[in-house]
C-alpha positions in Angstrom: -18.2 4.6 -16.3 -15.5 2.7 -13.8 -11.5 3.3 -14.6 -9.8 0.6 -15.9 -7.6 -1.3 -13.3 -5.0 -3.0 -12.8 -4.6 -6.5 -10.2 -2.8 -5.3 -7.2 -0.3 -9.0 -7.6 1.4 -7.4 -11.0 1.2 -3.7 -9.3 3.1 -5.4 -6.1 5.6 -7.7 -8.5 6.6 -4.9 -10.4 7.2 -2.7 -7.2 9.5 -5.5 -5.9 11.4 -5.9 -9.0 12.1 -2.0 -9.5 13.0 -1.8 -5.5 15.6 -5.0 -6.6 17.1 -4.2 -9.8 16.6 0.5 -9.6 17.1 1.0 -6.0 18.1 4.5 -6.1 15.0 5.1 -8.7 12.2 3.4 -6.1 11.4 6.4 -4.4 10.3 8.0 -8.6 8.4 4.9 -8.9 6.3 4.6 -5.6 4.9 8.1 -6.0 3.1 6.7 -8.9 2.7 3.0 -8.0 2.0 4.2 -4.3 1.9 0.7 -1.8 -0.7 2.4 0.3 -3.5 1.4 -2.1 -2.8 -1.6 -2.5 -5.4 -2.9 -0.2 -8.0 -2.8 -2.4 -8.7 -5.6 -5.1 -6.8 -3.2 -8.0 -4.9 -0.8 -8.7 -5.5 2.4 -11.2 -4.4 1.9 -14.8 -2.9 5.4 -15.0 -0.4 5.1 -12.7 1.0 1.9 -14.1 1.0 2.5 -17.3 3.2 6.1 -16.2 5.7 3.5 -14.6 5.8 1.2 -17.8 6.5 4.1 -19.7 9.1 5.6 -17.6 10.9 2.4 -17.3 11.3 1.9 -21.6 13.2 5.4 -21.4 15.2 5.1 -18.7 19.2 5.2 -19.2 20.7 1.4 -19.2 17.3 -0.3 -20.2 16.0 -2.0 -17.1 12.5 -2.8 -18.8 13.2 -5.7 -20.1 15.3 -6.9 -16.5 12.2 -5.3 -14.8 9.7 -7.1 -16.6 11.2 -10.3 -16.7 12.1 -10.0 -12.3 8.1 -8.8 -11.6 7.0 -12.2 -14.0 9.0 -14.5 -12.1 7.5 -12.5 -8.4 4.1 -12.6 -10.1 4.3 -16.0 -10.9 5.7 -17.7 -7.9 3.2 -15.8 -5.7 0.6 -16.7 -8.1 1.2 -20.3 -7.8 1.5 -19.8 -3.7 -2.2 -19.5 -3.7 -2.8 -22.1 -6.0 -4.0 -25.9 -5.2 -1.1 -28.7 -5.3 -2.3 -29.5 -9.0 -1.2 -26.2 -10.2 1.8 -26.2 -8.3 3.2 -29.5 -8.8 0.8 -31.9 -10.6 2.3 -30.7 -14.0 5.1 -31.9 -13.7 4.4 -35.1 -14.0 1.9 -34.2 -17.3 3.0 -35.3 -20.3 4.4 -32.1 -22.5 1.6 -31.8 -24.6 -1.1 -32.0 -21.2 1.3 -29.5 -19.2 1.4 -26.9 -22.0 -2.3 -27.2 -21.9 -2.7 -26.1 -18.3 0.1 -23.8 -18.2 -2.2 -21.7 -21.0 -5.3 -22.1 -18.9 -3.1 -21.0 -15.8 -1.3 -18.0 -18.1 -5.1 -17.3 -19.3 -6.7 -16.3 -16.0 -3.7 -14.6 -14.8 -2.7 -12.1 -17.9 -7.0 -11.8 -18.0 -6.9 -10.8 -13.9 -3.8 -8.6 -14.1 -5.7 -5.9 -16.3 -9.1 -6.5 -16.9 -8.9 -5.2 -20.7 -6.6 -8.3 -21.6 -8.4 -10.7 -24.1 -6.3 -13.9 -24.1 -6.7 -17.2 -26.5 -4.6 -19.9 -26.3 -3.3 -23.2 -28.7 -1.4 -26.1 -28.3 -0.3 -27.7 -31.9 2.5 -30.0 -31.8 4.2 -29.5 -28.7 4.1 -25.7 -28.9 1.7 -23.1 -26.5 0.7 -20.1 -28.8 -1.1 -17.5 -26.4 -2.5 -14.6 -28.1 -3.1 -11.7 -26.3 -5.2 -8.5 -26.9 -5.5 -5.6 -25.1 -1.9 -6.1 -23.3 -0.9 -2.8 -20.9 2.3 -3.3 -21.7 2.4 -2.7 -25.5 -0.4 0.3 -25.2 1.5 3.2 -27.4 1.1 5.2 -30.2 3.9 4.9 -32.1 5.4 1.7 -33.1 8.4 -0.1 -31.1 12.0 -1.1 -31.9 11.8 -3.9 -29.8 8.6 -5.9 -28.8 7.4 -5.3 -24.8 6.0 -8.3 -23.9 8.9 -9.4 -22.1 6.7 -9.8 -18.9 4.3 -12.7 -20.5 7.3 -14.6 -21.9 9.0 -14.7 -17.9 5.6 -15.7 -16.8 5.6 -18.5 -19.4 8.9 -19.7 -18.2 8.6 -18.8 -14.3 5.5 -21.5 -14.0 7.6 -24.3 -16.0 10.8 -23.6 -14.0 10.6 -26.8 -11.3 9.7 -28.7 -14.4 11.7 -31.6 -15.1 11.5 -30.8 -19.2 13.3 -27.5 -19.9 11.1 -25.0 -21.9 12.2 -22.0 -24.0 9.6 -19.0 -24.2 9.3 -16.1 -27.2 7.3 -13.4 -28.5 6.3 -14.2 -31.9 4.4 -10.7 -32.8 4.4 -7.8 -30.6 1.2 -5.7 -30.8 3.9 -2.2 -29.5 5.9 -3.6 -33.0 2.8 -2.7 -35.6 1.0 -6.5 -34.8 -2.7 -6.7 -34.2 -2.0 -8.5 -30.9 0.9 -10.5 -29.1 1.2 -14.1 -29.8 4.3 -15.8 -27.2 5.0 -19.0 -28.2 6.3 -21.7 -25.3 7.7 -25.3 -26.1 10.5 -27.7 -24.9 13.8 -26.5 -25.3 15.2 -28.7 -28.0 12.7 -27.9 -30.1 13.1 -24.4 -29.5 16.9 -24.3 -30.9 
């Protein structure tokens, strides 16, 4: 039986983020996260999920700043490798058409990052509804305050950034809140408000 892993791109984002936003906490971090291993195709799932744990109960709560800096890293060196289409081609989609390929685009990255991520997506009305199972970050036994999903939501809003209509991402259930899964909702701003 193989270990579940994790993709070395959200391993490395949310290295980068915790070495911006908790310098004097890096050195905790790496000795579970550990960058030497990185050369392989993934990373274990052990480790990260430590870190993901570590970082709900630190003092000040960075998770949700940590989260939300290691989406935006994941997702601008996501798109790096991506053709121009993915890049900049939907930006000239209309909303309906670019919600569509930004939920492909969230699709086979949340289903890369950890291997035991189910992810569905649904455009109705000018509204992305991604629902996700098997999430890493909301794996826990007892039921959250506040939902942990933070990282999907900044990856929602980190590949429509450059886009010329402004979007507004949320988390609608949170699996870490008592939910069967985690459904993050995306859709132009003013019809957000």
């Amino acid at each position: 039986m193989s270990e579940a892993r994790i993709d070395r791109l959200l391993a490395a984002a949310l290295h980068q983020a915790i070495a911006d936003l908790l310098p004097m906490r890096l050195e905790f971090y790496e000795s579970y996260l550990r960058p030497r291993g990185w050369r392989e195709d993934a990373v274990n799932l052990a480790p990260v999920t430590a870190v993901l744990s570590f970082l709900r109960h630190e003092e000040e709560a960075p998770y949700d700043a940590v989260m939300t800096q290691a989406a935006t890293y994941a997702a601008e060196w996501w798109l790096a490798g991506q053709g121009w289409a993915a890049r900049q081609g939907g930006q000239f989609l209309p909303v309906t058409l670019r919600l569509r390929q930004v939920g492909k685009q969230a699709r086979r990255h949340f289903e890369h990052a950890y291997r035991g991520t189910r992810v569905r997506t649904r455009v109705r009305q000018r509204r992305l509804e991604i629902e996700i199972k098997g999430s890493i970050f909301c794996n826990q036994r007892d039921p959250s305050t506040g939902p942990h999903c933070r990282y999907y939501v900044a990856f929602l809003e980190a590949l429509v950034a450059r886009d010329p209509v402004a979007y507004a991402g949320s988390v609608v259930t949170c699996r870490a809140q008592g939910g069967d899964a985690c459904v993050i909702a995306l859709e132009p701003r003013e019809e957000a408000a």
